[in-house]
C-alpha positions as CSV (number, residue, x, y, z in Angstrom):
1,X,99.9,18.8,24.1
2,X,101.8,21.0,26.0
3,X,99.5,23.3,28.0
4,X,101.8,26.1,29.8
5,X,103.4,29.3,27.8
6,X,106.7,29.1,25.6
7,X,109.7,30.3,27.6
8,X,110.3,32.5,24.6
9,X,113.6,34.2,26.7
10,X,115.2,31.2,26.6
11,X,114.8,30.5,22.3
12,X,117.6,31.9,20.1
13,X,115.7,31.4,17.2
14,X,112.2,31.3,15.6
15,X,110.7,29.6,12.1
16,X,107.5,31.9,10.6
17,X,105.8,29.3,8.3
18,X,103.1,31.3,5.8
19,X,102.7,29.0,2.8
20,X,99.2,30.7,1.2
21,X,99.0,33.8,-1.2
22,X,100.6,36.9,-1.6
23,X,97.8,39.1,0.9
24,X,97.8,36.4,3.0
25,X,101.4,36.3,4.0
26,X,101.4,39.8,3.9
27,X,98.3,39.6,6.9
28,X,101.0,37.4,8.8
29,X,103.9,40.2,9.0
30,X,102.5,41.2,12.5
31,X,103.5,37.4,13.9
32,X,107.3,38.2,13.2
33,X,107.1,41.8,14.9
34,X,105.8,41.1,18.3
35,X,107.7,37.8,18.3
36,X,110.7,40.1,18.1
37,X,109.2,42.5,20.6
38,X,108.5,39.6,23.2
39,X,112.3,38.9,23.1
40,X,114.4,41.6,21.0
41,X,117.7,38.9,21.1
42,X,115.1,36.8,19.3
43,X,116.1,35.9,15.7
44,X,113.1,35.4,13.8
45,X,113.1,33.9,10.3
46,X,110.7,32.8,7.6
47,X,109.5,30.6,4.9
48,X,106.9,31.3,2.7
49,X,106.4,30.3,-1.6
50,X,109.2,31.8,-3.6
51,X,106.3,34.6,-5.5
52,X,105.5,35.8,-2.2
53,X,108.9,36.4,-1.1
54,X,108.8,40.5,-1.7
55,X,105.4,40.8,1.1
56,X,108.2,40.2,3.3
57,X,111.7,41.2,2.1
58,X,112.8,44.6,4.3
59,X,110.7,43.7,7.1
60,X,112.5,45.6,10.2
61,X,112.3,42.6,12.3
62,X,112.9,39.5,10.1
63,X,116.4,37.8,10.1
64,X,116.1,35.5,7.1
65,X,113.5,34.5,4.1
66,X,113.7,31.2,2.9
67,X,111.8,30.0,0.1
68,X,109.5,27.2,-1.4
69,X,109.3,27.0,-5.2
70,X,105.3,27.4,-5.4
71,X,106.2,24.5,-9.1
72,X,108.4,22.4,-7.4
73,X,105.1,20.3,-6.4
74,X,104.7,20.1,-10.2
75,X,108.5,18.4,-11.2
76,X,109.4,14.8,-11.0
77,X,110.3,13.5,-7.8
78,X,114.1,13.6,-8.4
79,X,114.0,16.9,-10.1
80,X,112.2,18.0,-6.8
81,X,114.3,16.3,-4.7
82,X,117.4,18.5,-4.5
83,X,115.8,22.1,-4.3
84,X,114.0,20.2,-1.2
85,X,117.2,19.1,0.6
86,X,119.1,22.4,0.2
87,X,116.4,24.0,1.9
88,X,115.7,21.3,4.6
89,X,119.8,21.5,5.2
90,X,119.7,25.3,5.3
91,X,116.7,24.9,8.1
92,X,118.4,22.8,10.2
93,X,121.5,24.4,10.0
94,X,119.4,27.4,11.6
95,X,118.4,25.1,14.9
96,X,115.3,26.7,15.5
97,X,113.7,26.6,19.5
98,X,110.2,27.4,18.1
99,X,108.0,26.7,14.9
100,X,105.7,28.9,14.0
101,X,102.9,27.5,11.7
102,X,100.1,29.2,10.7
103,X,98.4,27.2,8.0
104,X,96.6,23.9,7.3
105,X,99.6,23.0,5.0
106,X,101.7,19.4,5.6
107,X,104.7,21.0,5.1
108,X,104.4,22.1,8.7
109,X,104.0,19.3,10.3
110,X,106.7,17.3,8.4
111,X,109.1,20.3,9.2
112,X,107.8,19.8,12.8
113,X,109.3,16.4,12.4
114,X,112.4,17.4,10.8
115,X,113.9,20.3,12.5
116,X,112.7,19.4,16.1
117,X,112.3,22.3,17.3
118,X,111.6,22.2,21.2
119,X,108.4,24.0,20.9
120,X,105.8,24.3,17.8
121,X,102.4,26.0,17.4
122,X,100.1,25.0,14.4
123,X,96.0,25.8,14.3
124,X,93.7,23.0,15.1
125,X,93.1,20.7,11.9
126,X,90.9,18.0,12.8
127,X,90.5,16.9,9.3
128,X,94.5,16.1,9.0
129,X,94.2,13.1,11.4
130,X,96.7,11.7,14.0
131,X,100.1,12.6,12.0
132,X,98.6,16.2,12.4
133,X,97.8,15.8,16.0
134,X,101.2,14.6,17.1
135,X,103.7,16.7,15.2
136,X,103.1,19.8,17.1
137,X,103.2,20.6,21.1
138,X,101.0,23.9,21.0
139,X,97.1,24.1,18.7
140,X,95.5,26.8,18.6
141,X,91.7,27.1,17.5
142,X,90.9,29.4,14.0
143,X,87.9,31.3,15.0
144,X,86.3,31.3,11.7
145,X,82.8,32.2,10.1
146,X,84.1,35.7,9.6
147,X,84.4,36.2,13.4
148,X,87.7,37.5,13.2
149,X,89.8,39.7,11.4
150,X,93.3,37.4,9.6
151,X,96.0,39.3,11.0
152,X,94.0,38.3,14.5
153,X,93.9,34.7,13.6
154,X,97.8,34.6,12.9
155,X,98.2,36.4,15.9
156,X,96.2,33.5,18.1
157,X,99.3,31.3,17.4
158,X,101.3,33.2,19.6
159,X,98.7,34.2,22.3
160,X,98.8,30.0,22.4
161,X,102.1,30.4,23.4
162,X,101.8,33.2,26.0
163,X,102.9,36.2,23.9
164,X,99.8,38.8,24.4
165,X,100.6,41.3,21.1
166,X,100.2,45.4,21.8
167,X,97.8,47.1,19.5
168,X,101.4,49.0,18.2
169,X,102.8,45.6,17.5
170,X,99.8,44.1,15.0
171,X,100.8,46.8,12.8
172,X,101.0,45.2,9.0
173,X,104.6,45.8,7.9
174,X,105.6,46.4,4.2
175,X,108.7,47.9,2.8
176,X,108.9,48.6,-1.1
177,X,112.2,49.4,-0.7
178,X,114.6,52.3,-1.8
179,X,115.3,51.3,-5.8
180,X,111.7,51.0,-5.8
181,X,110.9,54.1,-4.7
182,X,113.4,55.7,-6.6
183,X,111.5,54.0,-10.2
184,X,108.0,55.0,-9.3
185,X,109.6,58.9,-8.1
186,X,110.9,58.8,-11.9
187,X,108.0,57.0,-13.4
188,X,105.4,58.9,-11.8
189,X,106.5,62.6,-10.5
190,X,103.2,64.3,-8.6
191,X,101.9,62.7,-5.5
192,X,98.4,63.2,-4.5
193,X,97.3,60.7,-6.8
194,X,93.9,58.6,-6.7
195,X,95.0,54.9,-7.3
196,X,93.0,52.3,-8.6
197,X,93.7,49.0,-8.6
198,X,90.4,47.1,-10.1
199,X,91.9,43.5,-10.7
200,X,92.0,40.2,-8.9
201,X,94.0,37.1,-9.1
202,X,89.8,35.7,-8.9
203,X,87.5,37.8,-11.5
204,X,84.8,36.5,-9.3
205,X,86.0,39.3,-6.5
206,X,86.0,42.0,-9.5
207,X,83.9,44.9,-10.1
208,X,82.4,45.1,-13.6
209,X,84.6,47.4,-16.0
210,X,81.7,49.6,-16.3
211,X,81.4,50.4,-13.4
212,X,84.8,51.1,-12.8
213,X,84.6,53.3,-15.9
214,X,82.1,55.6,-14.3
215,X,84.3,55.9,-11.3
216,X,87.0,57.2,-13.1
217,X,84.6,59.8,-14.9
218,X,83.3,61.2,-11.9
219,X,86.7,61.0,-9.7
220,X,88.0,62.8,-12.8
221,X,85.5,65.2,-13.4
222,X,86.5,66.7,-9.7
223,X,89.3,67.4,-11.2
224,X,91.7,64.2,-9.6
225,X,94.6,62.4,-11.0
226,X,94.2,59.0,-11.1
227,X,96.5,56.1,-11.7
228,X,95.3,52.4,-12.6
229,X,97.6,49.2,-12.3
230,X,96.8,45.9,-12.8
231,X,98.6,42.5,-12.6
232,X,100.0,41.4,-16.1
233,X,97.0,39.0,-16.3
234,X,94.8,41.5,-15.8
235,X,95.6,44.0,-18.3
236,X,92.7,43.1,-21.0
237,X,90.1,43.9,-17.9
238,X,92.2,47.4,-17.6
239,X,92.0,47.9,-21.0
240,X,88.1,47.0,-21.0
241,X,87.8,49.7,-18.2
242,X,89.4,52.4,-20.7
243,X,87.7,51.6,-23.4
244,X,84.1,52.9,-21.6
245,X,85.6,55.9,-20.5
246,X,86.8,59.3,-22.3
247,X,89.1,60.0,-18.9
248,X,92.7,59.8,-19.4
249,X,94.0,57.8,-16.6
250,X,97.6,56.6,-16.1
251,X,97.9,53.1,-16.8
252,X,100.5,51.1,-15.6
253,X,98.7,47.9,-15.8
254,X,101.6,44.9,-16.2
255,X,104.3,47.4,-15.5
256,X,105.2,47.1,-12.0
257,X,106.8,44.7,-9.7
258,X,105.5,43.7,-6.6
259,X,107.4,46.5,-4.2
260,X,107.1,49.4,-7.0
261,X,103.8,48.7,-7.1
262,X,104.0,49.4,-2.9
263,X,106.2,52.2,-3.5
264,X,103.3,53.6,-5.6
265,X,100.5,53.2,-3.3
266,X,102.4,54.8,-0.7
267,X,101.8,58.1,-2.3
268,X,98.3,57.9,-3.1
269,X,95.9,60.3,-1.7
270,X,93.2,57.3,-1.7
271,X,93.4,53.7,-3.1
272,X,90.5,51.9,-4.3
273,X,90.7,48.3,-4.9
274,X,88.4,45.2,-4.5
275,X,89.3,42.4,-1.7
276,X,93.1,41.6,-3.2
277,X,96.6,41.9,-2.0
278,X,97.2,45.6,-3.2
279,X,94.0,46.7,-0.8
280,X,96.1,45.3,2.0
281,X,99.5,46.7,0.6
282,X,97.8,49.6,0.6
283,X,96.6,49.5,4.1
284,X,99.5,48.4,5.0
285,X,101.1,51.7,3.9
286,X,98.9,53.8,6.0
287,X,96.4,55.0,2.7
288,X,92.9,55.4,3.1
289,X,91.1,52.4,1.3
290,X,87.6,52.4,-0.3
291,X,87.3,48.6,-0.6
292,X,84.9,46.9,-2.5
293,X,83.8,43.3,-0.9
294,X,81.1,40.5,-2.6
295,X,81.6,37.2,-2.1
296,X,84.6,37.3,0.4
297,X,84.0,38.5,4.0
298,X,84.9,42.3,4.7
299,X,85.6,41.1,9.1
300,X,88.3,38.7,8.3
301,X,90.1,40.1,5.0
302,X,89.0,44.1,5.2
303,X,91.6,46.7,5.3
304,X,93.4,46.4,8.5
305,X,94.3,49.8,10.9
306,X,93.5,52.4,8.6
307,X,91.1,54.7,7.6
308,X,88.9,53.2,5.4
309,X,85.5,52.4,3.7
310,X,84.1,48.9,2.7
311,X,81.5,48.6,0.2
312,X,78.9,45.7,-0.5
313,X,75.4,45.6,-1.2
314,X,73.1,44.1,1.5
315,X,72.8,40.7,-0.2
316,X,71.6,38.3,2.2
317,X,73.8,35.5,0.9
318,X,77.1,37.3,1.3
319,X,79.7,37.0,1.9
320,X,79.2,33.3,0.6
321,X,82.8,32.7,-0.1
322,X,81.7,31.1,-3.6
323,X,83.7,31.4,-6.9
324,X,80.4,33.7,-7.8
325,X,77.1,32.8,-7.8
326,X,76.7,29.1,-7.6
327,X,80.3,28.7,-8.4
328,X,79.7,30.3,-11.8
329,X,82.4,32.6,-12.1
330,X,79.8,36.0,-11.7
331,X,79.1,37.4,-8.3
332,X,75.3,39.2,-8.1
333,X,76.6,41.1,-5.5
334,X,79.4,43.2,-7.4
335,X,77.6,43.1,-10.5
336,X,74.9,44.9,-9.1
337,X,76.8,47.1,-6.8
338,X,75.9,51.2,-8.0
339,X,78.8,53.7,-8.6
340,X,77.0,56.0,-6.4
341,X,78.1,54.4,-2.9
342,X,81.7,53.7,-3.6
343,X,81.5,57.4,-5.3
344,X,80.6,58.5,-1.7
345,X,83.3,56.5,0.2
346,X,86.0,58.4,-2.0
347,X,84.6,61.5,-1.4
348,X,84.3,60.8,2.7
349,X,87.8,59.8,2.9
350,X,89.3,62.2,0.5
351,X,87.6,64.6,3.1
């Protein structure tokens, strides 16, 4: 292991590898800015799964997105095999100086192998073994437990290296993009809005739809618009929330894309959401966030660099990082949460 910093003045060229979900690749965005920033002649790429290409796209200081087909895993081996080699060619036809990778995932290492880069950074594994151990010349330790926030974790890989990252430079970058923009202007005229986002990829990290349904009466009641979206799976639990309530919201549930759904957020007034990628989009964006946390840890995944409230109960157990309560599917700690103190978050940062 290589124990001295990266002579990052002397690499023409950088490899971001973020193969996880769609917040956490977005919590990785600061890696490419301050590589950029320790050497501006830098050209810094990445490669992340093909769905979570747009938490990326437009950012200022990226060069090029590759992709991973998040199904490829699923095909038969020679049906995999040739989406596989047109990448690994494209890769190599980049020559990269430095790997960055900032996940447990083997792809790494085998593109460690692959591309030979001169340098590499990974995080320590010790469960991946010995092909782990020698495919990379820089480890960095994951200070976990909830200890640290994500975009601070990513960030490690390149203090490893000798880059030291200014505050300005761990800024979360996300661009929805100018057609996007221009379809949420048409599709939804008045800014000002409260946006609600009540849905998770995991129902375990949700909020009941009653209690969202009170939230909407009350925020309503003061006489705010509000505007609820929802991923297309999730549009039953929207519709659940609007059956409970005689407010007329905006839905636009399974209507958005990715970056229109940014380009939306951007113009809220306040976002409220539950521990999912549209809380950090949001954060990203510079909104205020009322963010509700159970089982997941508020220190590593809350909303990062902006004004913002988190809301839990004081469960001893949490955050447990359990699928709910004993892996059931139900988390106590949501399910119990009052409308009262997330009422009073809104109301604080809505000033």
């Amino acid at each position: 292991m290589v124990a001295d910093r990266v002579p990052l003045e002397d690499c023409a060229r950088a490899l971001v590898v973020k193969m996880r979900h769609h917040g956490d690749v977005l919590l990785a965005a600061p890696v490419i800015s301050a590589l950029k920033a320790a050497n501006p002649k830098l050209e810094v790429d990445a490669l992340v799964y093909d769905d979570t290409a747009p938490m990326f796209e437009g950012h200022p200081a990226l060069s090029q997105l590759f992709t991973v087909g998040r199904t490829w895993r699923n095909r038969a081996f020679p049906a995999r095999l040739a989406p596989e080699w047109r990448l690994l060619s494209a890769l190599r036809q980049r020559r990269y100086d430095l790997l960055v990778h900032l996940t447990e995932h083997p792809r790494g290492a085998w593109l460690a192998r692959l591309l030979g880069p001169r340098y590499s950074v990974a995080p320590i594994i010790a469960r991946r073994g010995a092909f782990w151990r020698r495919s990379f010349t820089h480890y960095y330790p994951v200070v976990g437990f909830g200890r640290r926030h994500q975009v601070e974790i990513n960030l490690d890989a390149l203090r490893r290296i000798g880059i030291q990252p200014a505050p300005e430079e761990r800024k979360v970058a996300f661009v929805p993009g100018a057609a996007a923009e221009a379809k949420m202007r048409a599709l939804v005229p008045h800014d000002g809005f409260i946006h609600m986002h009540p849905g998770s990829r995991w129902r375990f990290k949700c909020w009941p739809a009653e209690q969202n349904a009170q939230l909407i009466e009350r925020l309503a009641a003061d006489g705010h618009r509000i505007v609820l979206t929802g991923a297309p799976d999730e549009v039953d639990f929207i519709d659940r929330i609007l059956a409970r309530t005689t407010a007329k919201p905006l839905n636009l549930a399974g209507k958005l894309a990715i970056k229109e759904l940014g380009a939306l957020i951007a113009r809220a007034r306040l976002f409220v959401g539950v521990d999912s990628m549209p809380m950090h989009v949001a954060a990203a964006l510079g909104v205020p966030t009322v963010a509700l946390f159970g089982p997941s840890g508020d220190r590593e995944w809350g909303p990062w660099a902006v004004a913002h409230r988190v809301v839990t109960t004081t469960h001893s157990c949490r955050p447990c990082g359990l699928a709910g309560c004993g892996d059931g599917g139900i988390s106590d700690c949501l399910v119990s949460l009052d409308v009262q103190p997330v009422y009073a978050a809104a109301r604080e940062l809505l000033g």
